[in-house]
C-alpha positions in Angstrom: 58.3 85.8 100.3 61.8 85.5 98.9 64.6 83.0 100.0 66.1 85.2 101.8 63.1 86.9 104.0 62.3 83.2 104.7 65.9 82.5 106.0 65.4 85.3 107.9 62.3 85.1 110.1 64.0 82.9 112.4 66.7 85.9 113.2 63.9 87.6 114.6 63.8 85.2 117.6 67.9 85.1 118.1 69.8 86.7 121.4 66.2 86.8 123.0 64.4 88.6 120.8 61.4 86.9 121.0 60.8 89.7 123.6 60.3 92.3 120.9 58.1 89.8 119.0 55.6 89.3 121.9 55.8 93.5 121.8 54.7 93.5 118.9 57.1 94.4 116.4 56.6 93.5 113.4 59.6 90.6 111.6 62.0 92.4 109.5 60.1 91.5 106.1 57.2 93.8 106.8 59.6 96.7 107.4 60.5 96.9 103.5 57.9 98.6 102.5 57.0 100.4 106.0 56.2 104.4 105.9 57.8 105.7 109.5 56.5 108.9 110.4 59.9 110.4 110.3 63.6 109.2 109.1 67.0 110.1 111.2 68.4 110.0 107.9 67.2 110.0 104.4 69.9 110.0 101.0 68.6 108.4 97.5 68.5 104.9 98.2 69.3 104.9 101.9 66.9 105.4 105.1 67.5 105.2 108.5 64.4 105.0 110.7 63.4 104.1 114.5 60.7 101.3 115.5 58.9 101.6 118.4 56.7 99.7 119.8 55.5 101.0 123.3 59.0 101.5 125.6 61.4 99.3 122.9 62.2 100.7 120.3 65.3 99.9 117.7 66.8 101.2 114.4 66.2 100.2 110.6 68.3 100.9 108.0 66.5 100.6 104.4 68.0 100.3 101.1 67.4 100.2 97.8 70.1 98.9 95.1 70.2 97.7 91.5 72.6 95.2 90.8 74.2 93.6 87.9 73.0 90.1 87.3 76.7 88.9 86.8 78.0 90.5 89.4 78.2 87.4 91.6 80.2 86.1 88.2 82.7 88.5 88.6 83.8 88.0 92.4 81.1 90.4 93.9 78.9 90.2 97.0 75.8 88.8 96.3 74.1 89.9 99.3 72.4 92.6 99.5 73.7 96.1 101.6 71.1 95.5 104.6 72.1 92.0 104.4 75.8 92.2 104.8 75.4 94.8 107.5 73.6 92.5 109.7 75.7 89.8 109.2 78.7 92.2 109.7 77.4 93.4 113.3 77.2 89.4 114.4 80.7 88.5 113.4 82.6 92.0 114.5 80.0 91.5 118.2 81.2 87.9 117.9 84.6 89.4 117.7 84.4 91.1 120.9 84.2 94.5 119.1 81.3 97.3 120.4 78.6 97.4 117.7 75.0 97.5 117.8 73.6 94.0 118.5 72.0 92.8 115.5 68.1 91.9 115.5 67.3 90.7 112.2 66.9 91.8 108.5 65.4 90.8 105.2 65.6 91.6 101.4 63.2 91.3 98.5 64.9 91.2 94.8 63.3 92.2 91.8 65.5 91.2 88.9 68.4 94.1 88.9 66.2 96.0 92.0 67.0 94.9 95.6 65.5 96.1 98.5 66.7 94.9 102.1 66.3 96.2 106.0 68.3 95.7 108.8 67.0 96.1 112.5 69.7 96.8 115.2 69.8 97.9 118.4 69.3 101.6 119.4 72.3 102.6 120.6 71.4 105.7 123.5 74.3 108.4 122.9 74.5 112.0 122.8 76.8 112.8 120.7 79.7 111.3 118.0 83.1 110.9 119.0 83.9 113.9 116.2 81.6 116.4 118.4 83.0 115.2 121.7 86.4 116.0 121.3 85.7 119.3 119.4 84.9 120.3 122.8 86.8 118.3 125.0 90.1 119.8 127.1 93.5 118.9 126.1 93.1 116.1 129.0 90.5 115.0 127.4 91.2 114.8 124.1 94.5 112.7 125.3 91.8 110.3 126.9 89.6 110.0 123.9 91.7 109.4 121.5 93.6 106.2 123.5 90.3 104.9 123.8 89.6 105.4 119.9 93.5 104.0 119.9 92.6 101.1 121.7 89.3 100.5 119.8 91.1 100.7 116.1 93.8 98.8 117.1 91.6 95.9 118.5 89.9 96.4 115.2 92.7 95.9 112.8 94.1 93.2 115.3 91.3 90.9 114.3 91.8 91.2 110.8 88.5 94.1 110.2 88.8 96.8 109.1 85.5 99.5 109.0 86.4 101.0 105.0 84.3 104.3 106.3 86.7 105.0 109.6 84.8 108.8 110.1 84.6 109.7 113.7 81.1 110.7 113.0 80.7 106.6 112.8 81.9 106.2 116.6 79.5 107.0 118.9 80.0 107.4 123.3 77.1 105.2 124.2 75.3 107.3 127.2 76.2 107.0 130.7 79.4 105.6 129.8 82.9 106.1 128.2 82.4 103.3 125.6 82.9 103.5 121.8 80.2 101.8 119.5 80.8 101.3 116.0 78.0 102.2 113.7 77.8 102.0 109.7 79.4 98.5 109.0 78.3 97.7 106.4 81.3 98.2 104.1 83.4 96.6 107.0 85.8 93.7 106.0 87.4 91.0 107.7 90.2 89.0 105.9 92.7 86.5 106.8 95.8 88.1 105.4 94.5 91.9 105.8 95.5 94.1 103.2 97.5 97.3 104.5 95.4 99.2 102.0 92.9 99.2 103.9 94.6 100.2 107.0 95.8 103.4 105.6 91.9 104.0 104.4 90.5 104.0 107.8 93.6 106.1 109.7 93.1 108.5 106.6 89.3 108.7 107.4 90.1 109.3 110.7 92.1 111.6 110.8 90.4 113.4 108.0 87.2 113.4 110.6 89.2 114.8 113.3 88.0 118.5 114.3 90.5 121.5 113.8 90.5 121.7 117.6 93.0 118.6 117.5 96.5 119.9 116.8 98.9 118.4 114.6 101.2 117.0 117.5 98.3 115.6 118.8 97.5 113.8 115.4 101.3 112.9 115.2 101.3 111.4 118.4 98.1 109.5 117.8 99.8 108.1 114.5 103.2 107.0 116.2 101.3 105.1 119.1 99.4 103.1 116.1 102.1 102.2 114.8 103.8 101.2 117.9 101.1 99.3 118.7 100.8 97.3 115.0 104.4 96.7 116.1 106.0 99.0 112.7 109.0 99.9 114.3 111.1 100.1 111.2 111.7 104.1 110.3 111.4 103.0 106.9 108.3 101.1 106.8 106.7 104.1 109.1 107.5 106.6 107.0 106.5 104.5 103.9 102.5 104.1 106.1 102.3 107.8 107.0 103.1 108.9 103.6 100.3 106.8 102.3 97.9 107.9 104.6 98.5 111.7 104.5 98.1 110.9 100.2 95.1 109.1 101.3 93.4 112.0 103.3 94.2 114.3 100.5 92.4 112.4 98.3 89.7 111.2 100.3 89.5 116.0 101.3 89.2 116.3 97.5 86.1 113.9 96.9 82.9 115.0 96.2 80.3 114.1 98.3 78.0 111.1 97.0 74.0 111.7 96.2 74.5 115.2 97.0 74.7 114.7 101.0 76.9 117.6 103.3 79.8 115.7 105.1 78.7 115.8 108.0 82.7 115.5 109.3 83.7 118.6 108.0 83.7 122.2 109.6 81.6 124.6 108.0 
């Protein structure tokens, strides 16, 4: 067992989850190499799978990387993906920010090769934000998108922010009218934020947004995130929203990576 699956097993047990142990899940370790009947999602080198074990059940998210040895040397993570997603859902929950609550994960390196899990919670929804407001009223869409506002605003507020902003990353949890995060593990947090970044997830966002949306209603979204980073300047608003709309032209003419269908655009 490697360093890090051993640093690990303990996480099993955190926020209660020695519930799920006495279930009969198995720790995140074993879950590297498991065959699930089925995958919610499967690219080259990503999986995304659910564990059950009688009425619990969770997510895993599977990966496989090869890394550089002096990566680390050159300023790089060295944790690996599965690993920095888990850690990312404790500090953005610890953060007061709706994710999936983190369960536990492990990774196994093989020189370059890494392989690492991550268990979360199984968020119940029925559908992405992206799908809900293609067929949401004009009322609604006005309510959706301040509680996206609210959500991306409380985001960048803490210094995070996601680096893959698509709406088909924002779920409604079921029952309710509440947001959850999903796919953070590119997500950053720094203490002097770069505005780069910023511009990158509006840009996704509004890249993501269905055709249904108008343009006012995307202009309007834009001037109340600003307002609410408090950029009143015309100057430095301008300057943002030029830099976003170059941003979402670049991120329309990207070709999707390992051959997947983006699954934000309309076909």
């Amino acid at each position: 067992m490697s360093r890090s699956e051993t640093a690990n097993a303990s996480l099993w047990t955190d926020l209660g989850l020695d519930v799920h142990r006495r279930a009969g899940w198995s720790a995140p370790a074993e879950l590297l190499d498991a065959c699930p009947e089925a995958f919610l999602r499967r690219v080259p080198g990503r999986e995304t799978f659910i564990v059950r074990s009688g009425a619990a059940c969770a997510v895993a998210k599977r990966a496989v990387e090869r890394r550089a040895p002096f990566r680390a040397l050159l300023g790089g993570d060295r944790n690996a993906l599965c690993v920095r997603e888990h850690a990312n859902l404790r500090a953005l929950a610890e953060d007061g920010l709706p994710v999936p609550r983190a369960i536990g994960c492990a990774e196994r390196r093989d020189g370059a090769r890494v392989r690492s899990v991550v268990v979360m919670e199984h968020v119940e929804h029925v559908e992405t934000l992206r799908e809900r407001l293609g067929r949401a009223s004009f009322g609604e869409r006005r309510a959706w998108c301040g509680r996206l506002l609210a959500l991306v605003l409380r985001l960048h507020g803490r210094g995070w922010y996601h680096r893959d902003l698509y709406l088909q990353h924002v779920v409604v949890r079921a029952g309710t009218d509440e947001l959850v995060l999903l796919d953070v593990a590119r997500a950053r947090k720094e203490p002097a934020p770069r505005e780069r970044w910023f511009v990158k997830d509006v840009a996704a966002l509004l890249h993501s947004i269905p055709r249904v949306v108008s343009a006012r209603e995307r202009l309007v979204f834009l001037a109340r995130y600003l307002d609410g980073r408090g950029i009143d300047e015309r100057g430095a608003r301008r300057r943002f929203l030029a830099r976003v709309v170059a941003k979402e032209r670049r991120i329309s003419a990207h070709a999707p990576r390992a051959g997947e269908d983006r699954p934000w655009t309309d076909r």
